[in-house]
C-alpha positions in Angstrom: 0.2 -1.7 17.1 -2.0 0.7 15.7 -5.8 -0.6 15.2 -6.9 -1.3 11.9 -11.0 -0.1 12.0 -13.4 -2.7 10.4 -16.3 -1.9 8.4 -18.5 -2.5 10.7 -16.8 -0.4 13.5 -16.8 2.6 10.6 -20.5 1.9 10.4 -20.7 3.3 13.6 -17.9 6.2 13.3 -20.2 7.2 10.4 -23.5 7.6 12.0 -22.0 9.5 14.9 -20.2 11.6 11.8 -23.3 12.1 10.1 -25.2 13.6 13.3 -22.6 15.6 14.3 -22.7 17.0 10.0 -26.9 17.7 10.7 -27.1 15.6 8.1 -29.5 13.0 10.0 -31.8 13.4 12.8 -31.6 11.8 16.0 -34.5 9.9 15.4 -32.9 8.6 11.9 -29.3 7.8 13.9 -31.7 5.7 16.4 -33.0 3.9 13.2 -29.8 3.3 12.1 -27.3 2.2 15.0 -30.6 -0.2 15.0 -30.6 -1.4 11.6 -26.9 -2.2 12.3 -27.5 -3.8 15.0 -26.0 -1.1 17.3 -28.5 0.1 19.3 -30.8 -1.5 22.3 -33.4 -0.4 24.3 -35.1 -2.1 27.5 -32.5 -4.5 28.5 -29.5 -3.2 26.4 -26.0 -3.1 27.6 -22.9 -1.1 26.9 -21.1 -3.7 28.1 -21.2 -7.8 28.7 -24.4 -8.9 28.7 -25.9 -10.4 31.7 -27.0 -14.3 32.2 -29.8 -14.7 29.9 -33.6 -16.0 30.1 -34.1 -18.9 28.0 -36.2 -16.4 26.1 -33.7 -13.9 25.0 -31.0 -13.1 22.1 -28.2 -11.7 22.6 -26.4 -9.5 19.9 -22.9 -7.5 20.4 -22.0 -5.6 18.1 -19.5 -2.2 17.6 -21.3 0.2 18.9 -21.1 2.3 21.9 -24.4 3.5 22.1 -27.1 2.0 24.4 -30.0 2.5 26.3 -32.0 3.6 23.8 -35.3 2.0 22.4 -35.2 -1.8 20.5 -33.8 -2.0 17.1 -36.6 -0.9 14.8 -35.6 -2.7 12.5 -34.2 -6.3 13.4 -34.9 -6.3 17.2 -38.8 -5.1 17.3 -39.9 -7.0 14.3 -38.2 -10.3 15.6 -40.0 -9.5 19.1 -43.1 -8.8 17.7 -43.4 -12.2 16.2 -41.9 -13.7 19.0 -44.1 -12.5 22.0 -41.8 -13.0 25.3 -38.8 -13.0 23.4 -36.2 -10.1 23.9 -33.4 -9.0 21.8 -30.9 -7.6 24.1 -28.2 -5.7 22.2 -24.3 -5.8 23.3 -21.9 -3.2 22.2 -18.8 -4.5 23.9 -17.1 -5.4 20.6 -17.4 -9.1 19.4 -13.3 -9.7 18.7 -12.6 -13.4 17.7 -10.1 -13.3 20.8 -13.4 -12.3 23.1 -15.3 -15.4 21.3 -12.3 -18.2 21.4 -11.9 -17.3 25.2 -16.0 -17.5 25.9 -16.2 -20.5 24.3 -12.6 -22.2 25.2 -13.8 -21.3 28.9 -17.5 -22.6 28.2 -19.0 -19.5 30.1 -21.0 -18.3 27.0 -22.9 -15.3 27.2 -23.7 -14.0 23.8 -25.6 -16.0 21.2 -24.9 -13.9 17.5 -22.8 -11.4 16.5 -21.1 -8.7 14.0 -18.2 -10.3 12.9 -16.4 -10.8 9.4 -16.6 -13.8 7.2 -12.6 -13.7 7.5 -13.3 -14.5 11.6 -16.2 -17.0 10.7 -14.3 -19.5 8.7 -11.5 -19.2 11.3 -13.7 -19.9 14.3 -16.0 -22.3 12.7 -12.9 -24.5 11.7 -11.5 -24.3 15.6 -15.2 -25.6 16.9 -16.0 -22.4 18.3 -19.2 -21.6 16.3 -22.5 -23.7 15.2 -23.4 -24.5 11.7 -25.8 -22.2 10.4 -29.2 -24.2 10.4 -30.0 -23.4 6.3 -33.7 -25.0 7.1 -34.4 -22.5 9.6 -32.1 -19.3 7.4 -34.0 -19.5 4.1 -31.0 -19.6 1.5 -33.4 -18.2 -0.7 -33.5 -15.0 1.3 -30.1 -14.7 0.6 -27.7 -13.9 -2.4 -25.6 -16.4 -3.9 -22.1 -16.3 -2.3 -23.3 -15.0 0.7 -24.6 -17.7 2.4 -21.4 -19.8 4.4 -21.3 -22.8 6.7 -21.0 -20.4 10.1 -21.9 -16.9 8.8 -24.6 -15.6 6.7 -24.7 -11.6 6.6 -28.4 -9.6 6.0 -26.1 -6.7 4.4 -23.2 -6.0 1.8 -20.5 -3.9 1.4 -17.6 -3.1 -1.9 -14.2 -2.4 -1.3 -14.6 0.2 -4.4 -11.7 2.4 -6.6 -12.4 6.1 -5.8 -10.4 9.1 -7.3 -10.7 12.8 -8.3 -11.9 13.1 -11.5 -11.0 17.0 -11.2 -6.9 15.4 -12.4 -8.2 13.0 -15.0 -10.3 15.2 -17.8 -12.5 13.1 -19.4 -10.4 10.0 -19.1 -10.2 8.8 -15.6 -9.1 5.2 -14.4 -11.6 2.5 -15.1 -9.6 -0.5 -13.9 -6.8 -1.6 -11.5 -4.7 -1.5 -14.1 -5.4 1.9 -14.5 -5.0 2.5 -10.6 -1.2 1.3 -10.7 -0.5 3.7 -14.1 1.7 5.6 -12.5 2.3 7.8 -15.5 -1.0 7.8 -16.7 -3.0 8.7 -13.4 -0.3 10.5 -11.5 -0.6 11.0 -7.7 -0.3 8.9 -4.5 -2.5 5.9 -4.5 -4.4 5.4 -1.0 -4.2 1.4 0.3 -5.6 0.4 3.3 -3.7 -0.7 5.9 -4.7 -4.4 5.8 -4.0 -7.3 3.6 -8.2 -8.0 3.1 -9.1 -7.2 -0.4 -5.9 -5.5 -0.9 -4.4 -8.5 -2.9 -7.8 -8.5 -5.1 -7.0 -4.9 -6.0 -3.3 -5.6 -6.7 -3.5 -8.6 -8.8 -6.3 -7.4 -10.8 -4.0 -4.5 -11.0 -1.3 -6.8 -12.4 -3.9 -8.1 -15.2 -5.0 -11.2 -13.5 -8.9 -11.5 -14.7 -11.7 -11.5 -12.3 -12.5 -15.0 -12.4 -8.8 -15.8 -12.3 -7.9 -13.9 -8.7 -8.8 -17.0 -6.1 -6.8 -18.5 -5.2 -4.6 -15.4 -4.2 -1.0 -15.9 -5.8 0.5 -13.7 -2.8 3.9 -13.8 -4.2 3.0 -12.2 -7.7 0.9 -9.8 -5.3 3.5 -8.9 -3.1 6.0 -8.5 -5.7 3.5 -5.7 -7.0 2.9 -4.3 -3.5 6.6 -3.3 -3.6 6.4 -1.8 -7.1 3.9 0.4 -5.6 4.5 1.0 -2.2 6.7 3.9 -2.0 3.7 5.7 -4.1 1.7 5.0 -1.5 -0.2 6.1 1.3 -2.1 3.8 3.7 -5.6 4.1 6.0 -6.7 2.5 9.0 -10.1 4.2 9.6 -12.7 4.9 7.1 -12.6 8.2 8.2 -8.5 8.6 7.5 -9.6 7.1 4.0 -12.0 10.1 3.0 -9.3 12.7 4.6 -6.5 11.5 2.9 -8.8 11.6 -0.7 -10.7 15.2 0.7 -7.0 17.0 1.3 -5.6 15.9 -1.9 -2.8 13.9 -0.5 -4.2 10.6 -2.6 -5.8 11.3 -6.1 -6.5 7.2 -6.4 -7.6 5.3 -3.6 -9.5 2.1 -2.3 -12.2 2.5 0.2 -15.5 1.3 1.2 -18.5 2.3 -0.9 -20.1 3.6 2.4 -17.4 6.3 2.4 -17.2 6.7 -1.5 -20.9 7.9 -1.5 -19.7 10.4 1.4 -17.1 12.1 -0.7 -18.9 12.1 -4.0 -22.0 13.7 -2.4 -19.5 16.2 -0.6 -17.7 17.2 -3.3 -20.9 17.2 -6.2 -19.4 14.4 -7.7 -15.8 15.5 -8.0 -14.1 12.8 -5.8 -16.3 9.5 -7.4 -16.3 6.2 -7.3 -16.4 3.0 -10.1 -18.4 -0.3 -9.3 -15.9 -2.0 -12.2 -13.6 -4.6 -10.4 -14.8 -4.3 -6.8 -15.0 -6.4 -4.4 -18.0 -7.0 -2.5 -18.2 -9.0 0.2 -21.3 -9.4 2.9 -21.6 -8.8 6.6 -21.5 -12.5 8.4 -23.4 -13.2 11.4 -22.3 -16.1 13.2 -23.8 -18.2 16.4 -21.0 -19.3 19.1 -20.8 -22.8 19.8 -23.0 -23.7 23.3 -24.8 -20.6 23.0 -27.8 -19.7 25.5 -30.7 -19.0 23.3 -30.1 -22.0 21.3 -32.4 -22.3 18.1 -33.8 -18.8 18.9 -30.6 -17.1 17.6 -30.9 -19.1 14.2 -34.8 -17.5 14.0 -32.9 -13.7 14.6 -31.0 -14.2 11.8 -33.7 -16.1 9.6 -35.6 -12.6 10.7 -32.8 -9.9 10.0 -32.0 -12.1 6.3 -35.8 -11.7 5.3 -36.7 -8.4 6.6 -36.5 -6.6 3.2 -38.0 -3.3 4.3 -34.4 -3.4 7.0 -32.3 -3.9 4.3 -33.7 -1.7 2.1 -33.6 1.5 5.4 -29.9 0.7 6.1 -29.1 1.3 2.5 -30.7 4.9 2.6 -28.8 5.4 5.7 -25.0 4.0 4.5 -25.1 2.3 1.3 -24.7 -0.8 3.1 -26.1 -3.5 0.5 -29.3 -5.6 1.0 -28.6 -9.3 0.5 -31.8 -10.6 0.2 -32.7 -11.2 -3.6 -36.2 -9.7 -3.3 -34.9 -6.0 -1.9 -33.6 -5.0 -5.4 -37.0 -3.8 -6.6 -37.3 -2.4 -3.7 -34.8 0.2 -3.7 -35.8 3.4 -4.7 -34.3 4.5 -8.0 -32.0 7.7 -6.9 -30.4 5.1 -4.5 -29.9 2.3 -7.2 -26.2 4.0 -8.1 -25.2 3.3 -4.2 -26.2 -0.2 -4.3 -23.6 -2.7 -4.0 -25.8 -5.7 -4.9 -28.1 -3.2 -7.3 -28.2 -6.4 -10.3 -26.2 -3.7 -12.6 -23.0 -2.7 -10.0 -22.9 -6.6 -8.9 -22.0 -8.1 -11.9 -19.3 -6.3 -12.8 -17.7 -7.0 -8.9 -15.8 -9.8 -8.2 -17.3 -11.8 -5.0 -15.2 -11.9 -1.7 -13.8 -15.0 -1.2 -14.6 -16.1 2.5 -13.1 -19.2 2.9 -9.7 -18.6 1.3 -9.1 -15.4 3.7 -10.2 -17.6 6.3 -7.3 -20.0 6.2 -5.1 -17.5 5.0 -5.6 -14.3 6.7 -3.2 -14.3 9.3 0.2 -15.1 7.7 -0.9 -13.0 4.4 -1.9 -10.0 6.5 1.5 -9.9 8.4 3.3 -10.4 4.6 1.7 -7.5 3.6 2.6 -5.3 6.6 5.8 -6.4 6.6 6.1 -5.3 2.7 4.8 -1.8 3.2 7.4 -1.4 6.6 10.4 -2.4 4.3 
């Protein structure tokens, strides 16, 4: 089966992009893979980490790259106001099959991870995760709707409608509505090849309202999946999504806002992006159930949640969004319009449901990819 990338896996495929383009330094891809959690220093591991001290943290994450210096931005700060504590970062990939096994087999190594809020409700209803501890992770560092029983995410992301506005004049699509105009907006519209956020996008497309979408009627959505599909063309990678928009074979797509800005900075704003109708959704750290650091991991994320400045760097770097209320007026203004959470792109978004794709995911997903096959 062909792997479907997540966002945070393109977080990483994009750094390493970015370097490659000169259009970051070393020193700022360090900061980065850091920010994201990515990158470790004394004590980091490509691989599994090692038994732990009972003053260390664990984090695994995507990334591939290690041995570098502590995360400047979550890692250090944590470590510097925890003298003796280390962060040790893990880049082994943290799948939900990798976590059920650890935990199922009660040989835990890693405390906190990378994962999705889809994984998160999924685990933390087998008993594989602990509750987040909301007196030790200040809700109030956190945007409403971001904040979940066994996740809570220190950054943001849209699933966002992106076309070329070199075929539209001065009337381009707006809505989803507009997205499935065939006639209208002619061209092959770019899905992704996965059922998350795709049934947002195609019921909103059908005229269901924004406050009206959860919960998902996947048979009105699948019956406009087939309306659609042969019109189609589908990504698994972010970077597949901006090829597919960059060679003209999609004129309409859905992609991640961390790509959009890619494209519309590439292109001088030809290939742009709207906030209207997407769907943005946070990162979600969770803690697995009998982990070694204990209460230690709960202070990490406590940390990376209220460390503004952090949120505020990754945002320069990806467009990731900060979720801590108080990074807003931070944000410097010619980065407001890449902002997922910016006050004025979040309200017109609709809010990820966690919990519904959570007990959902699995059976929806394979609908979906069955639809498109047939």
């Amino acid at each position: 089966m062909t792997h479907v990338q997540s966002f945070q896996e393109d977080c990483i495929a994009l750094a390493h992009e970015k370097l490659a383009r000169g259009q970051m330094t070393r020193r700022q891809f360090n900061a980065a893979l850091a920010a994201l959690g990515a990158l470790g220093g004394a004590g980091a591991m490509s691989g599994h980490a090692n038994a732990q001290t009972a003053k260390e943290v664990v984090f695994v994450n995507w990334g591939g790259v290690a041995n570098e210096a502590f995360g400047k931005y979550y890692g250090k700060p944590f470590e510097e106001k925890n003298p003796g504590v280390k962060v040790v970062m893990d880049s082994s990939g943290p799948t939900t099959g990798k976590i059920r096994a650890m935990v199922e087999s009660k040989k835990v190594t890693w405390d906190t991870c990378d994962g999705s809020v889809t994984s998160g409700i999924l685990l933390g209803g087998l008993g594989m995760l602990e509750p987040i501890d909301y007196n030790i992770v200040k809700k109030s560092d956190i945007l409403p709707g971001f904040a979940y029983p066994y996740t809570v995410g220190p950054y943001s992301f849209s699933n966002v409608m992106i076309y070329d506005s070199s075929k539209f004049g001065n009337d381009p699509p707006k809505t989803w509505v507009d997205f499935f105009d065939l006639k209208k907006y002619p061209g092959k519209r770019m899905l992704r090849r996965d059922a998350n956020c795709m049934f947002e996008t195609l019921l909103m497309g059908d005229g269901v309202a924004m406050d009206k979408v959860y919960p998902i009627d996947v048979k009105r959505g699948l019956e406009v999946l087939k309306k659609i599909r042969k019109e189609a063309v589908y990504w698994n990678s972010g970077s597949e999504s901006e090829q597919l928009m960059r060679t003209g074979e999609a004129t309409i797509g859905v992609l991640w806002n961390t790509r959009a800005k890619v494209l519309h900075e590439e292109t001088k704003g030809r290939i742009t992006w709207t906030w209207n109708q997407g769907i943005l959704q946070p990162a979600a750290f969770p803690i697995l159930k009998g982990n070694p650091a204990g209460a230690l991991a709960q202070q990490f994320i406590a940390s990376c949640c209220a460390n503004v400045e952090a949120q505020v760097g990754l945002l320069g770097f990806f467009a990731n969004g900060p979720t801590n209320p108080r990074a807003a007026e931070k944000v410097p203004d010619d980065l407001k319009k890449f902002n997922p959470t910016d006050p004025a792109n979040a309200k017109v978004q609709l809010i990820f449901d966690g919990e519904w794709w959570g007990k959902n995911y699995t059976e929806v997903n394979q609908q979906y990819l069955d639809t498109i096959a047939s």
